[in-house]
C-alpha positions as CSV (number, residue, x, y, z in Angstrom):
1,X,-4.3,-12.6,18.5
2,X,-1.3,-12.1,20.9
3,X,-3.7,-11.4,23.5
4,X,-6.3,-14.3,23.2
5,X,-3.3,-16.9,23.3
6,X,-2.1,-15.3,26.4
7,X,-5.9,-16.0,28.2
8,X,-5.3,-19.6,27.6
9,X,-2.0,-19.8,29.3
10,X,-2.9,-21.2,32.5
11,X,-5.1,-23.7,31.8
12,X,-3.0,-25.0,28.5
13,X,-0.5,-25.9,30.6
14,X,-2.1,-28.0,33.1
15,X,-3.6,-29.6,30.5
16,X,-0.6,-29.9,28.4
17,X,1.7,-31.4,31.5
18,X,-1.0,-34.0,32.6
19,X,-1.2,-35.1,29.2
20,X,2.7,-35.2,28.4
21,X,3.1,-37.2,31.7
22,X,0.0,-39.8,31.7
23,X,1.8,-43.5,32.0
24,X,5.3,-41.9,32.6
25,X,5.9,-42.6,36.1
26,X,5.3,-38.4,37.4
27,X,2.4,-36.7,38.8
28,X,0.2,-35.0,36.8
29,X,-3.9,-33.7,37.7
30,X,-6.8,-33.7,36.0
31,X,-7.5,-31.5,33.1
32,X,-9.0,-28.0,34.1
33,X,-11.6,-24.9,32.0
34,X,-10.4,-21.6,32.5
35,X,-13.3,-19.1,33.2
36,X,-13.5,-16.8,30.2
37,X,-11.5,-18.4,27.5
38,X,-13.3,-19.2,24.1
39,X,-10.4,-22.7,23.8
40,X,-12.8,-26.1,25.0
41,X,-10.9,-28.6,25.5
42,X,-12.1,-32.5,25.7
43,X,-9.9,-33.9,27.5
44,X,-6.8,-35.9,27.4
45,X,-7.1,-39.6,27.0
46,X,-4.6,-42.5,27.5
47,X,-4.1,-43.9,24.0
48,X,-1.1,-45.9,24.8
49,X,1.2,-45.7,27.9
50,X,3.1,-42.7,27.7
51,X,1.1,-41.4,25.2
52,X,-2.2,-39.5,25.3
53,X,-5.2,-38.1,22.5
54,X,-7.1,-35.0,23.2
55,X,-8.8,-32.5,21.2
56,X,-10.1,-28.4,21.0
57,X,-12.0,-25.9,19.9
58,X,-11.0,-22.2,19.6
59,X,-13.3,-19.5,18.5
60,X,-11.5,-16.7,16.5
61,X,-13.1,-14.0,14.8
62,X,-13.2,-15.8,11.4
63,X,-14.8,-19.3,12.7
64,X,-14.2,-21.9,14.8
65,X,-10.6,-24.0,14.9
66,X,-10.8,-27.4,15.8
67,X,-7.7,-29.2,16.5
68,X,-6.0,-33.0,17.5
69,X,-3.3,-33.5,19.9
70,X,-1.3,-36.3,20.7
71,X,1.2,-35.8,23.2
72,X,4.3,-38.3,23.8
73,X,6.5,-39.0,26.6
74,X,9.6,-39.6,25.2
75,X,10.6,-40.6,29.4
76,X,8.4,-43.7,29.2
77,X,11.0,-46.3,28.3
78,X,8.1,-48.2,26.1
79,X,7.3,-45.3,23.9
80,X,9.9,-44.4,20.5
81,X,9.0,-42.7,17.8
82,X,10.3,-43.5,14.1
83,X,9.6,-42.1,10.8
84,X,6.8,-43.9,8.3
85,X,7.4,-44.2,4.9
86,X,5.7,-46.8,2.1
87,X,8.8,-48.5,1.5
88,X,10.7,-46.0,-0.8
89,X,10.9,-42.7,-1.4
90,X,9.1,-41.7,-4.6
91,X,5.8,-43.1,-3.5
92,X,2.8,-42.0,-1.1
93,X,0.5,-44.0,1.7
94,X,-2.4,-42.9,3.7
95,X,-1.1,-42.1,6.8
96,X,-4.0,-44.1,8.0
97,X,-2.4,-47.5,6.3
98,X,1.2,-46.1,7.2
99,X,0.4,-46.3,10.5
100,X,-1.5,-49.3,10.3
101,X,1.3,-51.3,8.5
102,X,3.7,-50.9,11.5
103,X,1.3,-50.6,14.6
104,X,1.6,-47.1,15.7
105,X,-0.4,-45.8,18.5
106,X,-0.3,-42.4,16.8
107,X,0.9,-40.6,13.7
108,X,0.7,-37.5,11.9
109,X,1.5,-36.8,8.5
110,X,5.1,-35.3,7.4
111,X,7.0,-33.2,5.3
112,X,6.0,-31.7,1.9
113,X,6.4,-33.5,-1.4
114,X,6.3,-32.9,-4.9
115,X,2.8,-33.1,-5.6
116,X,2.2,-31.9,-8.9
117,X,4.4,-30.6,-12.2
118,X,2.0,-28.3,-13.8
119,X,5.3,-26.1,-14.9
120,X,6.8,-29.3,-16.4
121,X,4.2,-30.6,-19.4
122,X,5.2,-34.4,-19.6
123,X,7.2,-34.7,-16.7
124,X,5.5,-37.0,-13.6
125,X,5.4,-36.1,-10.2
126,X,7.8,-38.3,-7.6
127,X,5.6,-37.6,-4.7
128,X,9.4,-37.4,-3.1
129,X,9.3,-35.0,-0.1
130,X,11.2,-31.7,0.1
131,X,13.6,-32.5,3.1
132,X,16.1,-35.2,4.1
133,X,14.2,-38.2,5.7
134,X,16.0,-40.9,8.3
135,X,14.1,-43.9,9.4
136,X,15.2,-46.2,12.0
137,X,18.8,-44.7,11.8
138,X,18.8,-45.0,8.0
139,X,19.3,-42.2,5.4
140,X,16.9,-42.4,3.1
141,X,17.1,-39.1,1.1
142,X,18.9,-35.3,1.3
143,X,17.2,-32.1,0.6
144,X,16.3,-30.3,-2.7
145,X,17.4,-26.8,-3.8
146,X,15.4,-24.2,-1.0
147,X,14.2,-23.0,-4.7
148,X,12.5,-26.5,-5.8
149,X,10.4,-26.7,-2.4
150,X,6.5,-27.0,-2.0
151,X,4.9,-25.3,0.5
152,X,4.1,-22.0,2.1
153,X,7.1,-19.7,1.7
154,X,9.8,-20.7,4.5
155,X,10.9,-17.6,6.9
156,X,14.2,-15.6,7.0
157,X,16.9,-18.2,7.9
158,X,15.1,-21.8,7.7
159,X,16.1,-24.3,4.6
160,X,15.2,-27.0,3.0
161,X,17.7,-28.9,5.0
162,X,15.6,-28.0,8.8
163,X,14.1,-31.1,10.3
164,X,12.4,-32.3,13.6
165,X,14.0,-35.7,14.6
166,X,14.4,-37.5,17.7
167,X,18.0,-39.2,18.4
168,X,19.5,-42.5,20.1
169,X,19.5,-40.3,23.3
170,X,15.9,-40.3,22.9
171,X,15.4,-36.6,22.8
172,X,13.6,-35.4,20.0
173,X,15.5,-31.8,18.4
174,X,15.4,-29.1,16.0
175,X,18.2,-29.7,13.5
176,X,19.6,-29.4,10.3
177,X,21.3,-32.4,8.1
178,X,23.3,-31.7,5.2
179,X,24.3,-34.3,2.5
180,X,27.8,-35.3,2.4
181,X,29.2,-37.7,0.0
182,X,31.5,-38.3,-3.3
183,X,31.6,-40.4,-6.2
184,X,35.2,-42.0,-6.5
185,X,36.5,-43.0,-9.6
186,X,40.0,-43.6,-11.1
187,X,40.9,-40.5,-12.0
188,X,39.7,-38.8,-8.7
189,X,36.4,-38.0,-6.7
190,X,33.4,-35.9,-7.8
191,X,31.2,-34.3,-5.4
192,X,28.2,-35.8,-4.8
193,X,25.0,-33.4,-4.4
194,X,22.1,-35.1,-3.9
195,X,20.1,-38.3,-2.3
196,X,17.0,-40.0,-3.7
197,X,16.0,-36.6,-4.6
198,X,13.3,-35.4,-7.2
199,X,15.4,-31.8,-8.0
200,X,19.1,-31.8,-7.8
201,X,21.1,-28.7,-7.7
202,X,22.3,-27.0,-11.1
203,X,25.1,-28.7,-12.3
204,X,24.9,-31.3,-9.5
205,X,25.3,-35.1,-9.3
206,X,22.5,-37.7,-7.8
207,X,22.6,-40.5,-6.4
208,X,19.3,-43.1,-6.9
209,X,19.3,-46.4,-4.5
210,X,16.7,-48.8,-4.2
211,X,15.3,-46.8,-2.0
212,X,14.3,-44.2,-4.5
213,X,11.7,-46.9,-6.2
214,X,10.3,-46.9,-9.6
215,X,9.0,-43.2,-10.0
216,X,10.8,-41.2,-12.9
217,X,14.0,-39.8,-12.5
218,X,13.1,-37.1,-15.3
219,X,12.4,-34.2,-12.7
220,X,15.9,-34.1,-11.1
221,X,17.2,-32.2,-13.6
222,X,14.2,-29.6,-14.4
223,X,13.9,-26.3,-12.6
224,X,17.2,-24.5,-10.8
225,X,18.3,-23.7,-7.4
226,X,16.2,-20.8,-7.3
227,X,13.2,-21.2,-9.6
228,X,11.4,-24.6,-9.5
229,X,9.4,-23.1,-12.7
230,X,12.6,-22.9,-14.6
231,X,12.5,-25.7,-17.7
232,X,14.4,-28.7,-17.5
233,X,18.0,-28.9,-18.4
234,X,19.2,-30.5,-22.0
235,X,22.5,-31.7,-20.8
236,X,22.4,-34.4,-18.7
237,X,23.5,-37.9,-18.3
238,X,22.6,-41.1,-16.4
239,X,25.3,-43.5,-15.3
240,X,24.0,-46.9,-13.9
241,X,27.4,-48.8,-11.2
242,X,26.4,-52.4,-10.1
243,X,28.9,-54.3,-7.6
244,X,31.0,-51.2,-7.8
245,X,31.6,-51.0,-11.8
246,X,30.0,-48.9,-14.3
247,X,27.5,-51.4,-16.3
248,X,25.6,-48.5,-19.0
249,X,26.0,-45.0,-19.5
250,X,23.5,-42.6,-21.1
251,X,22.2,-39.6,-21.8
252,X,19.1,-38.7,-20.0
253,X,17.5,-39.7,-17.0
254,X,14.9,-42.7,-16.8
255,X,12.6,-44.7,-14.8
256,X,12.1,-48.0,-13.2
257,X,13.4,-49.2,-9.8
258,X,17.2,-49.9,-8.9
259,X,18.1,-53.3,-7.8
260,X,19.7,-53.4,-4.7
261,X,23.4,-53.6,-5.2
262,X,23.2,-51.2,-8.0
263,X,23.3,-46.7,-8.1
264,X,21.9,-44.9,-10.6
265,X,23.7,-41.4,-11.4
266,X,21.9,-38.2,-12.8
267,X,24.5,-35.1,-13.9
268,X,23.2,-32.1,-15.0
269,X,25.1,-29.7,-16.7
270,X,28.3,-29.9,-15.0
271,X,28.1,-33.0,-13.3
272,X,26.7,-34.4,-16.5
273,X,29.8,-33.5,-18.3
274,X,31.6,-35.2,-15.2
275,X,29.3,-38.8,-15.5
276,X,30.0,-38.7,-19.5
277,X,33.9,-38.8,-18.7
278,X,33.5,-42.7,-17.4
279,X,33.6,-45.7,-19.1
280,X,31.3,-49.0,-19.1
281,X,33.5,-52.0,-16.2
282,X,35.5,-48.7,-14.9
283,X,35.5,-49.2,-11.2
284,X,33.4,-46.8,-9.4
285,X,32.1,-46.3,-5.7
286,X,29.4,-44.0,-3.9
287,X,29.1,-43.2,-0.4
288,X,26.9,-40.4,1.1
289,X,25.4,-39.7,4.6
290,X,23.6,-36.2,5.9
291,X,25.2,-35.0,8.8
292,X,23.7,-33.1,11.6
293,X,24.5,-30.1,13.4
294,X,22.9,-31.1,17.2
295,X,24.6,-34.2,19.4
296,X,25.0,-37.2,18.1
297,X,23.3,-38.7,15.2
298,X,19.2,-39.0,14.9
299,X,17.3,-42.2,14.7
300,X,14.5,-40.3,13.0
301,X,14.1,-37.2,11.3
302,X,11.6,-35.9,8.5
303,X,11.9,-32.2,6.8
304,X,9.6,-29.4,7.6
305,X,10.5,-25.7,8.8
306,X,10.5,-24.3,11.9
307,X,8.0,-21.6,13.5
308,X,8.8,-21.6,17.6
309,X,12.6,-21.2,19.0
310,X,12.9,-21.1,22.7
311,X,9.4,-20.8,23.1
312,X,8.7,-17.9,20.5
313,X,7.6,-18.0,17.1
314,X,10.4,-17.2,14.7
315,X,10.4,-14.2,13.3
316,X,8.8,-13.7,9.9
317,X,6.2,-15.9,9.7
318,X,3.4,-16.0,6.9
319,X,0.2,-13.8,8.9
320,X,-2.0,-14.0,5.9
321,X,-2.6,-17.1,4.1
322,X,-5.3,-19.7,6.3
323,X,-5.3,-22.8,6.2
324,X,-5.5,-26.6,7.7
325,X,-2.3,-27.3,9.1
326,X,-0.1,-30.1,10.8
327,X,2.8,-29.3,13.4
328,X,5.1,-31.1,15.7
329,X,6.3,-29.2,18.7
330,X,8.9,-30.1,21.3
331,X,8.6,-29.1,25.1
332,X,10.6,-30.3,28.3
333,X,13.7,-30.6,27.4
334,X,13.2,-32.5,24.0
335,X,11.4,-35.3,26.8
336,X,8.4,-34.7,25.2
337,X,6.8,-34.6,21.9
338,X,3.8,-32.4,20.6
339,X,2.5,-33.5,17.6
340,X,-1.3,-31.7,16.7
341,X,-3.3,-31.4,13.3
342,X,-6.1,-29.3,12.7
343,X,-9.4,-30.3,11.4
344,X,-10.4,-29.6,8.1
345,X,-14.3,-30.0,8.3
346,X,-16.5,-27.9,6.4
347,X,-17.8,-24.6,8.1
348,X,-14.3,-24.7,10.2
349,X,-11.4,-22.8,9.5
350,X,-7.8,-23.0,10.0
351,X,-4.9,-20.5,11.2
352,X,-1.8,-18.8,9.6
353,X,1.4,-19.6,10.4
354,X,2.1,-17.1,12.6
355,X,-1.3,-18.2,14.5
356,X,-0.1,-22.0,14.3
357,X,3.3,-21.0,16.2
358,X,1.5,-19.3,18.6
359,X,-0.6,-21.6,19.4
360,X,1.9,-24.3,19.5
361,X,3.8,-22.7,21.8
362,X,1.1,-22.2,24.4
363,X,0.6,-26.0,24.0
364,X,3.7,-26.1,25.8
365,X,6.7,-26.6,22.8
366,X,9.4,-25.1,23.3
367,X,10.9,-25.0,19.4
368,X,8.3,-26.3,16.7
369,X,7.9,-27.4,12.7
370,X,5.6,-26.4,10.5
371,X,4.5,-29.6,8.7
372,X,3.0,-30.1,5.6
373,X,-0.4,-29.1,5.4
374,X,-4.1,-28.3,4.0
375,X,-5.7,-31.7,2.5
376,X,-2.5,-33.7,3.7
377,X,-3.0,-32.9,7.4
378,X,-4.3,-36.0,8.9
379,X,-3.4,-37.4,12.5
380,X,-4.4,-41.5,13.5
381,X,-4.5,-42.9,16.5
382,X,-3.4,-47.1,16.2
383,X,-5.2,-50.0,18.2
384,X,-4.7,-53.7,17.4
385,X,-7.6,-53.6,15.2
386,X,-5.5,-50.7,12.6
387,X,-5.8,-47.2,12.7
388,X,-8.1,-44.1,13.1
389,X,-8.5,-40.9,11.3
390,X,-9.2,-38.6,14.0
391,X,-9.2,-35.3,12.3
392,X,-11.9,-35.1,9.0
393,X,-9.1,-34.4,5.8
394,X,-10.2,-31.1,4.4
395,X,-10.4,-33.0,0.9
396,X,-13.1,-35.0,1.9
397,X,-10.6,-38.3,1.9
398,X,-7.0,-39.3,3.3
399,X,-4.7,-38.0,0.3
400,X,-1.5,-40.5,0.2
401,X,1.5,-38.3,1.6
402,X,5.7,-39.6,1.8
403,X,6.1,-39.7,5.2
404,X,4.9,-39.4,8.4
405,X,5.7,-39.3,12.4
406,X,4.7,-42.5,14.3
407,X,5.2,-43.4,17.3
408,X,4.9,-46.7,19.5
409,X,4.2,-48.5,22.6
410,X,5.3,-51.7,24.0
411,X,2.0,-51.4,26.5
């Protein structure tokens, strides 16, 4: 596999450049075919300026891959990129009407989510994702325990805590943001362990703003840190501050949507012992924000894990399971963003994730993410008239996902 990557080299990164750089103000040259290689390329096209839409086939031994690239030039002053979400957190949008909704040129779909609770009879899905997730500067949610993730399994090293983001500097980055925050009360502050998340760490503290939405707050407190199977803790406790005052306490976690102004609580175990200890018109505040470990703070941001460092795919990566899969890739500098989906037609087949970071990194990325995949892997491209699927859904239909990647034009 190592070896048919390497044919492509040459003409991937023609390709790959004149793409990036279409509408940014640098030279660039016309796409080229290599002599020999099985990768057929259509073409970049100028979806919006600074950004372009092309497409391939690669022939492996197994079938045919056919994947979608958009390619962005964070350099062109008219393009950003911002992360798309249906309004709160525990709910799920085509990408297709994500994009649509805010008049993206082009989007791909994001991070995992929690898509199903077949472990936990009674208890309904969030559709939450896995990661931390900042739009437009704001921070929407942390991370759940590494143990309470969906997806394919992460390798040696990454978290559930990795995202791909792109900052006020306008350089999109590999980084990792960590939830920081406290609940402060009379009698002192309690640490505060989660964010508009739909697992919260064993004997933790949650914090639920509007942003959360109606969904069910019933999963934060099944599964542990290390076993999302694990059944849901018996001592908890839900503590609902309005105006900066504790208005109810209770014992377990519920539903409905949180007026703005107001937090909802969830303790589990320790922390639920913690939440019991205050009283209803005791003065109480919350603060939290995730904090990065690159420069400065990111305007965007949206969990996945990574698969290419410095041009290399990590090491430990999955060579066995196949499947339809979404990336985003970073080349140039962080100047210029990768974002690709593969096609999940019938008769077609997809790559591991080894092959993904592989071929990620001969589309020019420097350091990539491994984005949620299989029957959520959709990329659009966004016109005035709304938005196009351009890959075919391996389900047969757009499945609704938490997030996804979009990014603009002012041409």
């Amino acid at each position: 596999m190592k070896r048919r990557f390497g044919r492509v080299r040459a003409v991937l990164t023609v390709l790959v450049v004149w793409g990036a750089l279409t509408g940014g103000g640098l030279a660039g040259g016309p796409p080229a075919t290599a002599a020999g290689t099985d990768l057929r390329r259509s073409g970049a096209a100028a979806v919006a300026p600074g950004v372009t839409y092309d497409e391939f086939r690669m022939t492996l031994p197994r079938g045919t891959v056919h994947g979608h690239l958009l390619t962005v030039a964070l350099t062109d002053p008219r393009v950003s990129v911002d992360l798309l979400h249906p309004g709160v957190v525990g709910a799920r949008s085509p990408v297709s009407q994500l994009a649509a909704e805010r008049r993206a040129v082009g989007a791909v779909n994001g991070d995992f989510f929690n898509i199903t609770e077949t472990q936990h009879p009674g208890v309904p899905p969030t559709g939450a994702a896995v990661g931390p997730a900042v739009a437009a500067g704001r921070h929407l949610k942390g991370a759940v325990p590494d143990g309470q993730r969906f997806g394919p399994v992460m390798p040696p090293g990454a978290t559930t805590e990795d995202v791909i983001g792109v900052g006020y500097d306008r350089r999109a980055r590999l980084d990792r943001l960590t939830l920081r925050g406290a609940v402060l009360t009379g009698e002192g502050a309690l640490p505060l362990r989660g964010l508009n998340q739909y697992a919260l760490p064993v004997g933790g503290i949650g914090a639920y703003t509007a942003q959360w939405g109606p969904a069910s707050r019933v999963r934060a407190i099944c599964g542990t840190d290390t076993d999302r199977a694990a059944p849901c803790s018996t001592e908890t406790a839900e503590v609902t501050v309005r105006h900066g005052r504790v208005t109810a306490v209770g014992e377990a976690p519920g539903a409905g949507g949180v007026p703005v102004g107001s937090v909802v609580l969830v303790g589990r175990e320790e922390g639920a012992r913690q939440l019991r200890s205050l009283r209803i018109g005791e003065p109480v505040r919350v603060g939290s924000y995730l904090v990065g470990r690159g420069p400065g703070p990111l305007r965007c941001a949206v969990g996945g894990f990574p698969i290419v460092r410095d041009g290399a795919p990590v090491a430990g990566l999955d060579t066995g399971a196949v499947a339809v899969r979404t990336s985003a890739g970073i080349g140039t500098g962080g100047r210029v963003l990768y974002l690709m989906a593969l096609d999940g037609a019938p008769g077609q087949t997809g790559l591991t994730v080894r092959e993904l970071a592989e071929l990620m990194a001969e589309l020019g990325a420097r350091d990539a993410m491994d984005l949620d995949g299989g029957g959520s892997s959709t990329l659009v491209t966004g016109d005035a008239y709304g938005a196009t699927v351009r890959n075919h859904p391996s389900g047969g239909a757009e499945r609704p996902v938490p997030n996804a990647l979009g990014v603009f034009s002012a041409g």
